[in-house]
C-alpha positions in Angstrom: -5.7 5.2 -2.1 -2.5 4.7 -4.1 -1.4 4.1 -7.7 2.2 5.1 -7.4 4.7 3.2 -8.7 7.0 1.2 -6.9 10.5 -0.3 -7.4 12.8 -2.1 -4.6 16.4 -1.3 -6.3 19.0 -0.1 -4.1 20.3 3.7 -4.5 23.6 4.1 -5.9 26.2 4.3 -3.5 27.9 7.2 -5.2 24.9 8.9 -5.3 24.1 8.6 -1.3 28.2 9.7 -0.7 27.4 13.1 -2.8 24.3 13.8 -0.6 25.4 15.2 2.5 24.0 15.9 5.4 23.5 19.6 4.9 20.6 18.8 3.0 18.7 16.8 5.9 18.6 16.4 9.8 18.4 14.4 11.9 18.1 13.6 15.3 18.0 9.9 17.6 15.9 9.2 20.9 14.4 6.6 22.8 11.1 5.8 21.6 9.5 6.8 25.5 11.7 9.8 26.3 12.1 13.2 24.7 14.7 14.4 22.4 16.6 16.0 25.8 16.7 12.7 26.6 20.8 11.6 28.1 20.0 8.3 27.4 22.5 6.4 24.5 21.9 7.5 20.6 21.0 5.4 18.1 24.7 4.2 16.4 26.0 7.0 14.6 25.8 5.0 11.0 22.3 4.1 11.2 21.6 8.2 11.6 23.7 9.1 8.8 22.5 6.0 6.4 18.9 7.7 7.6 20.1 10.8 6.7 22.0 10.0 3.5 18.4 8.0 2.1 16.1 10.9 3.4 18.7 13.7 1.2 18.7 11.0 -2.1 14.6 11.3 -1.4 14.7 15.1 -1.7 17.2 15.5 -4.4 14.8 13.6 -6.6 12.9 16.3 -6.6 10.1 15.7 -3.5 9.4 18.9 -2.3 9.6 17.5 1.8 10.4 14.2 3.2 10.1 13.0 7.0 11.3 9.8 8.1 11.5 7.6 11.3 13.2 4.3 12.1 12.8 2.2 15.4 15.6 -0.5 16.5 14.7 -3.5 18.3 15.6 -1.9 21.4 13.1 1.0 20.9 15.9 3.7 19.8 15.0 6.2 17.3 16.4 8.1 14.6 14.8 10.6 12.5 15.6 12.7 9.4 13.6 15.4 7.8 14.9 17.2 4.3 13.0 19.9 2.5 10.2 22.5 2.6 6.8 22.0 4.5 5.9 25.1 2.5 7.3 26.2 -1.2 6.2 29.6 -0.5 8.0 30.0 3.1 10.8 27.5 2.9 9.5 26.5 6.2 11.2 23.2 7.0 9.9 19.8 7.5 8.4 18.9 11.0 10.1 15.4 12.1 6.6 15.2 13.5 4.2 16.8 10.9 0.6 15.4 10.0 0.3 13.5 6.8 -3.1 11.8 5.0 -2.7 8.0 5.6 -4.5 7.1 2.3 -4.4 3.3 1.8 -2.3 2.7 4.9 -5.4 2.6 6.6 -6.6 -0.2 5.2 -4.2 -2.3 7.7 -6.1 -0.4 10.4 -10.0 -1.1 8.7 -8.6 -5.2 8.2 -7.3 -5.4 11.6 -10.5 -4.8 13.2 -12.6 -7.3 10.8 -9.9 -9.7 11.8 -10.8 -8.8 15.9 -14.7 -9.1 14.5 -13.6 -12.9 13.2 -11.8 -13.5 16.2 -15.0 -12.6 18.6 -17.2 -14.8 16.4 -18.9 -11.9 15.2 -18.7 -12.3 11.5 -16.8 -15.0 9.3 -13.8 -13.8 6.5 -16.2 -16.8 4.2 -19.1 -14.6 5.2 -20.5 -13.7 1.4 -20.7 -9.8 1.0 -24.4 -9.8 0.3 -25.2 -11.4 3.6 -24.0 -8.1 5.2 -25.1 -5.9 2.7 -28.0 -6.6 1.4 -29.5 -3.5 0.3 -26.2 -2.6 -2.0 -27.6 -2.3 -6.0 -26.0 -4.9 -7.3 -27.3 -5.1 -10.7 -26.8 -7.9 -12.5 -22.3 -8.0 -13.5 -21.5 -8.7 -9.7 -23.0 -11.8 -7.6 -23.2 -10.8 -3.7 -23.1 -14.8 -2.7 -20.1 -15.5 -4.4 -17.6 -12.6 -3.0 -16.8 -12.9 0.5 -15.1 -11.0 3.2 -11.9 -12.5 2.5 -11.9 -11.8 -1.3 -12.7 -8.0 -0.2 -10.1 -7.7 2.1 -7.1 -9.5 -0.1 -8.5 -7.7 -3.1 -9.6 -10.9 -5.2 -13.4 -9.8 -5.3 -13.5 -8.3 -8.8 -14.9 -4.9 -7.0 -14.1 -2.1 -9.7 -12.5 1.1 -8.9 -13.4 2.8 -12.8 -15.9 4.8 -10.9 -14.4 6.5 -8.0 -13.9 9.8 -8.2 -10.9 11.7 -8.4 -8.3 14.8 -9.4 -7.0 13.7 -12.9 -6.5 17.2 -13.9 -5.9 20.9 -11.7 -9.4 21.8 -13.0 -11.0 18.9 -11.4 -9.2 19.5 -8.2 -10.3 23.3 -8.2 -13.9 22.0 -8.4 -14.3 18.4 -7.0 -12.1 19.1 -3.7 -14.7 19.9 -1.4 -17.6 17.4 -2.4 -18.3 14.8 -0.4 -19.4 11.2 -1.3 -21.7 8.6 1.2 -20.2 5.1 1.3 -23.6 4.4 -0.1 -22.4 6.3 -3.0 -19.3 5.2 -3.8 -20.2 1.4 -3.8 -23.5 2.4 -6.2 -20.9 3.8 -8.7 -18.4 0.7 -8.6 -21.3 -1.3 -9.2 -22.4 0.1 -12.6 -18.8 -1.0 -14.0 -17.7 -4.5 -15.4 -16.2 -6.9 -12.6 -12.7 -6.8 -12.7 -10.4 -10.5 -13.2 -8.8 -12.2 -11.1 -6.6 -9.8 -8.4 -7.5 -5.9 -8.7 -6.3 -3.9 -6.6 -10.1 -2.3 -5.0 -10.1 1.0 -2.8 -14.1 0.6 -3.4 -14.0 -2.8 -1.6 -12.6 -1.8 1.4 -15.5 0.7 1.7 -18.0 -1.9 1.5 -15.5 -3.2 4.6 -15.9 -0.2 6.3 -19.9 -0.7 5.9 -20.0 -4.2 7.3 -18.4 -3.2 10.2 -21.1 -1.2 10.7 -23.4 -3.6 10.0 -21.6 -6.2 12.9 -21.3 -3.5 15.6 -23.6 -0.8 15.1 -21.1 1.7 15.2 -19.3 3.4 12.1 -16.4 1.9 11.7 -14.3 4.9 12.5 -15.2 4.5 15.9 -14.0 1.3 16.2 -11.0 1.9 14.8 -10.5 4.2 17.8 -11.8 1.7 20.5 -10.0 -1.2 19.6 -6.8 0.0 18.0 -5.6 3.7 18.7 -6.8 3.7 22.6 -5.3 0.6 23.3 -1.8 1.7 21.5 -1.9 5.1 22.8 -1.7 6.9 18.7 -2.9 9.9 20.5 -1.6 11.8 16.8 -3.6 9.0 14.3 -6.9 10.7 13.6 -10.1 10.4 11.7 -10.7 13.5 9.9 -14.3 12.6 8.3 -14.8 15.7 5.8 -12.7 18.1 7.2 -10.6 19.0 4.3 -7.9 20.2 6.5 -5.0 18.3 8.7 -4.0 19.1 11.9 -0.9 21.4 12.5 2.3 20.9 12.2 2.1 19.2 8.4 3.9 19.8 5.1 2.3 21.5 2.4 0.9 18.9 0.0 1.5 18.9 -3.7 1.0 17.1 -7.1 1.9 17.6 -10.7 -0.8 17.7 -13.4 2.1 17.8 -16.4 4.9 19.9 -17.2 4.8 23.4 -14.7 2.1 22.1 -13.4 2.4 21.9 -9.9 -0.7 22.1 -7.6 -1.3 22.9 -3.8 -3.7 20.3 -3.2 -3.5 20.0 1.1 -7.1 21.6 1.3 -9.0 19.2 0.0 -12.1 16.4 1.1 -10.8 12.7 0.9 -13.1 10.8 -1.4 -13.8 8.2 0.8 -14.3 8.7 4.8 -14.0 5.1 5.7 -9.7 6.2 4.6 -10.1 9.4 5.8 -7.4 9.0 8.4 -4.0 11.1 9.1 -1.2 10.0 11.5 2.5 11.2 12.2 5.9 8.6 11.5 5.9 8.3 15.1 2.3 6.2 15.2 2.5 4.7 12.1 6.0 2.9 13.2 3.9 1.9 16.7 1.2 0.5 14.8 3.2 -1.8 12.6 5.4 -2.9 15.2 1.9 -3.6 17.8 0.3 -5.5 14.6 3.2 -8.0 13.9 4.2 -8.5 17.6 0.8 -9.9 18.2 -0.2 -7.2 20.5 -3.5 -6.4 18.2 -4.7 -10.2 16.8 -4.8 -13.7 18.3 -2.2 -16.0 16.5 -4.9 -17.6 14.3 -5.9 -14.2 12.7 -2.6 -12.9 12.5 -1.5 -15.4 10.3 -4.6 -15.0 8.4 -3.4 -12.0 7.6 -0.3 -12.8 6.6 -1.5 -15.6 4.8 -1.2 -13.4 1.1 -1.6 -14.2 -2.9 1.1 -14.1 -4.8 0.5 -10.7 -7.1 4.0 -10.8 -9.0 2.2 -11.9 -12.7 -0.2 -8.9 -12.3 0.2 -5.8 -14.1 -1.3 -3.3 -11.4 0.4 -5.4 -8.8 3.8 -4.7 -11.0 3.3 -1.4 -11.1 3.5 -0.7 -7.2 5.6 -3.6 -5.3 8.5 -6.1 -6.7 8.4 -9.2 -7.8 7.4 -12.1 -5.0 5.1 -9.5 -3.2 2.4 -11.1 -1.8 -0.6 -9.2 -0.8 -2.6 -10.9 2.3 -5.7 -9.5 4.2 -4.7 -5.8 4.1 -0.9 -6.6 4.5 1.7 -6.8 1.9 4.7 -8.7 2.2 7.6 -7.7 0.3 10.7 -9.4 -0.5 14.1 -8.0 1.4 17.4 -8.4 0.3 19.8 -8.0 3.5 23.6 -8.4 1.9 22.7 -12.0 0.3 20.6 -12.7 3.2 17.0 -13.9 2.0 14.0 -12.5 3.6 10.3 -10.0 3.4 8.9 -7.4 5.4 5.4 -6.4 6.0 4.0 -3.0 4.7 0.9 -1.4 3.0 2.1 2.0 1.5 -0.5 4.5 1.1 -0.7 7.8 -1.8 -3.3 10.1 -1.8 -4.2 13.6 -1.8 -0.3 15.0 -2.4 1.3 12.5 0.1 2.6 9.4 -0.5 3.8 7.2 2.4 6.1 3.5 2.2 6.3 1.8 5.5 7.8 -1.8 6.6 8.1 -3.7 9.4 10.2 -7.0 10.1 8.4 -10.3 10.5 8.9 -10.0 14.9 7.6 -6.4 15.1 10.6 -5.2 16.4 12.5 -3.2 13.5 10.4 -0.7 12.1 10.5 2.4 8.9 8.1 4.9 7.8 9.2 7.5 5.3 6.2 10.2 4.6 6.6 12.7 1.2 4.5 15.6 1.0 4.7 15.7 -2.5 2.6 13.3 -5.1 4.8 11.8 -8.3 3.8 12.0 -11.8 5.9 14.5 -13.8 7.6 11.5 -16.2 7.5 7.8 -15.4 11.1 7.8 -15.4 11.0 10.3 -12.1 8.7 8.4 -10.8 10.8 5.3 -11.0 13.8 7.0 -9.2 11.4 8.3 -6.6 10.0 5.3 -5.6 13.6 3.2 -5.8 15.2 6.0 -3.3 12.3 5.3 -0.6 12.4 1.9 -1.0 15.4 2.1 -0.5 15.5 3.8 2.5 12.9 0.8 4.0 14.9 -1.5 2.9 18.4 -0.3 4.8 17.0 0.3 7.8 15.4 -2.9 8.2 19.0 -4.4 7.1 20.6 -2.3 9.6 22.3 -4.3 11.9 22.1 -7.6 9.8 
């Protein structure tokens, strides 16, 4: 789940130059071979650039940052800057756990998509033809929204009622209770429809349900049949209601005002059908197999791709740049590479005290993923110049070489 703010604008150049490298590391490898590897490096500029955008990330004031890029030929470079811990100073794990939040969604539309391609279900399909037994009152009409409209967030599915942490007090006291998808829809559906395209965490629960519903298994399991075993994320996980992650991770944090920040790792996600974590390393490998047409026939793949055009939307405005398009759980955002015109594909995910931007060229074969283990939302301005430095960092390493 995510309702960060996001803004594409290039970090100042003579703010990178006055953030050395003492403030991050980093290391390159092949994407197959361990860091002892003899094989070639990644070009020392693209490490640096990494290292420089990974430092600008921290000096904003994120308490840990971990990022990874792939080349086209598979070479790596990582940077880490930061404290997993604020009580230890421990640093930042190049390979530490983080809560995948709405970045799953790419995983939970990928396998509807496989569902479509095996003639198991149709994206026209309407929602109550699968769910039936949902309340439904009388504000929304289950024959009208269809699996597309759920997926591309144009079904008018409310959020108003999911539960969350607005304040440290609700976090001390909600944290560990758990919600049924049952639940969660019931909740959405007691609030007005939203207009025209609304960003819906609720609707890709009902998702989660009709996968269910078309393979009688929950849909975390074939998540893990059809996409993680196949691709070998040995480190993406579903973690149900455990409220804890897997070892090594950063600390998670989150501001509830002024001197207000929260430890908020230990917590129960509010929706398990997004109850995923994963590591840079298979987040990048995911992207890369999704747009290389190793996890969809052609026909759904472009499907996926195929988006709306958000830019007039004010939630839409709030988190991606003007000419984003937002397909079938797949973003595309517009990249700038020196004057030359392009997009990249991406769905960023912030939840729990981790926020997460990814991208991915249109081939699959250049690849980013920058993980922060602390949440935003001290001043809008700081968020602003949080959110510009990571995009940032996407943005040049999918340039690099250009």
């Amino acid at each position: 789940m995510t309702s960060n703010h996001r803004k594409h604008l290039a970090v100042a150049a003579t703010v990178a130059a006055l953030l050395a490298a003492n403030a991050a590391t980093a290391v390159a490898r092949p994407a197959s071979a361990p860091a002892s590897s003899t094989a070639p490096s990644t070009a020392p500029s693209t490490v640096q650039r990494l290292r420089q955008d990974v430092a600008a990330i921290h000096a904003l004031g994120i308490s840990g940052v971990q990022a990874r890029t792939v080349a086209p030929d598979g070479r790596q470079a990582v940077a880490t800057a930061g404290t997993a811990d604020l009580r230890t100073g421990r640093p930042v794990s190049p390979d530490g756990y983080f809560r995948m939040a709405s970045t799953a969604k790419t995983l939970v539309a990928t396998v509807v998509l496989q569902l479509e391609a095996e003639g198991r279900l149709s994206l026209d399909d309407p929602v109550g033809r699968w769910l039936p037994d949902v309340a439904w009152g009388t504000a929304y009409d289950p024959a009208r929204i269809t699996i597309r409209d759920l997926l591309r967030h144009t079904g008018g599915i409310s959020d108003a009622g999911l539960p969350g942490y607005r304040t440290a007090d609700e976090y001390d006291h909600q944290r560990f209770l758990t919600y049924s998808s049952e639940e969660l829809v019931t909740r959405a559906m007691a609030q007005e429809p939203a207009t025209g395209w609304s960003y819906s965490n609720t609707g890709y629960v009902m998702l989660g349900m009709i996968i269910e519903r078309a393979t009688g298994r929950p849909s975390h399991q074939e998540i893990e049949d059809r996409v993680l075993r196949p691709l070998g994320l040995r480190q993406t996980r579903w973690t149900g209601t455990s409220p804890t992650l897997p070892r090594p991770h950063a600390r998670a944090y989150e501001f509830y005002g002024p001197g207000a920040e929260k430890d908020v790792t230990v917590q129960i996600p509010v929706s398990t059908e997004l109850s995923w974590v994963t590591t840079t390393q298979d987040e990048n490998t995911f992207f890369r197999a999704l747009l290389s047409g190793r996890l969809l026939p052609a026909r759904q793949l472009a499907a996926m791709k195929d988006g709306v055009d958000v830019s007039g939307n004010p939630q839409a405005a709030a988190m991606w740049p003007a000419g984003t398009r937002y397909g079938l759980g797949l973003v595309e955002i517009p990249l700038d590479c020196g004057g030359r015109k392009g997009s990249y594909w991406s769905h960023e995910g912030g939840d729990g005290g981790y926020i997460t931007l990814n991208g991915v060229t249109a081939d699959g074969r250049r690849s980013a993923v920058v993980s922060m283990s602390e949440a935003h939302g001290d001043s809008l301005d700081h968020i602003v110049e949080q959110e510009k430095a990571a995009g940032a960092l996407i943005e040049h390493a999918l340039c690099a070489g250009d």
